[in-house]
N, C-alpha and C positions, 0 to 999 in steps of 0.2 A: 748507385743512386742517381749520379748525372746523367745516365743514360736511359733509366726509367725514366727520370722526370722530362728529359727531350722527347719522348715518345707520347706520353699524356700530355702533354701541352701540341705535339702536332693532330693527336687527337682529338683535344677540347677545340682549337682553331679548326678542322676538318668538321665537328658535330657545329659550329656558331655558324660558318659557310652555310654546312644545309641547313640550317633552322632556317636563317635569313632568307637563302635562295627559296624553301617550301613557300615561307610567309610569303615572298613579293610573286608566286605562282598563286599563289591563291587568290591574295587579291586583287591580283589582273583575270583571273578565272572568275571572281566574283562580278568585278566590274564589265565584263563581257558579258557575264549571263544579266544583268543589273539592262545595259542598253539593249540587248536583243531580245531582253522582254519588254520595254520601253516602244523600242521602234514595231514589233509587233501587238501592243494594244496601242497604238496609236493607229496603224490600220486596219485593225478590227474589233477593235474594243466595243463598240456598238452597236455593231449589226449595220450602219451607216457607212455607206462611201463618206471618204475623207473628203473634204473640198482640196484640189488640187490647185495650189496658188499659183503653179506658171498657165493654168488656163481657164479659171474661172473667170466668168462674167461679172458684172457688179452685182445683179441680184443674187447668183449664186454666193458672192462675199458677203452679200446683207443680207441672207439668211443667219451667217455669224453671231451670235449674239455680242454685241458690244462695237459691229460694226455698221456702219450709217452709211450715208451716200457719199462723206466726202474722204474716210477711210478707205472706202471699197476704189473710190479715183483715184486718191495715193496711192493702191496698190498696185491699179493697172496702170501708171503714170510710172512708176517704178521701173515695173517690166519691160518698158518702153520704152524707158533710158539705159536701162542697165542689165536687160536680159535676163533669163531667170533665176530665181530663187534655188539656193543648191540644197541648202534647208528653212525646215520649216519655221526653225528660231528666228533667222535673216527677217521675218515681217516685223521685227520689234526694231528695226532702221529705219520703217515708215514713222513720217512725223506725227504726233498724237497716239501710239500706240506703244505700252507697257509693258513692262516683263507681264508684270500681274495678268495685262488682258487678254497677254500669251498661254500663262498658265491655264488661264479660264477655258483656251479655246485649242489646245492642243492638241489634243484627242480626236477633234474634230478636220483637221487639216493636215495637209500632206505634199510633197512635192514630187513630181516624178518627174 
């Protein structure tokens, strides 16, 4: 019986291994397919070019909704100091501007 039960317990520890190891593949499989359909409607969710934040103009930025004349100058004042934008989340560092106005306008913008 000592020698059974050593062999089902390296068993049961062999079967908790892969449950574990399956679970933590899959939700890195989930979370990869989660961002690569993110980053893909985000450039083309619309049928719109994205406004590109390392080289839009101000009016191209004030087309943005939620963006005005003195957001659209933070942005390009930004770029100017500190060179581009690696993403597109990085515009919620300009001052006056929100996760929230982020959220609104994400779909919409893009970096390359």
């Amino acid at each position: 019986m000592g020698r059974e039960g050593g062999s089902q317990g390296q068993i049961f520890v062999l079967f908790v291994v892969l449950a574990i190891t399956f679970i933590c593949c899959t939700r890195h499989e989930d979370r990869a397919k989660t961002e690569a359909a993110a980053s893909s409607a985000n450039r083309s969710g619309n049928n719109q070019p994205c406004v590109n934040l390392n080289q839009a103009t101000s009016e191209e930025l004030k087309s943005l909704p939620g963006i005005g004349e003195v957001i659209a100058k933070r942005i390009i004042d930004y770029r100017g100091r500190n060179g581009r934008f690696r993403r597109a989340e990085e515009i919620i560092i300009i001052q006056g501007f929100s996760e929230k106005k982020y959220r609104a306008i994400a779909d919409l913008i893009c970096v390359e």
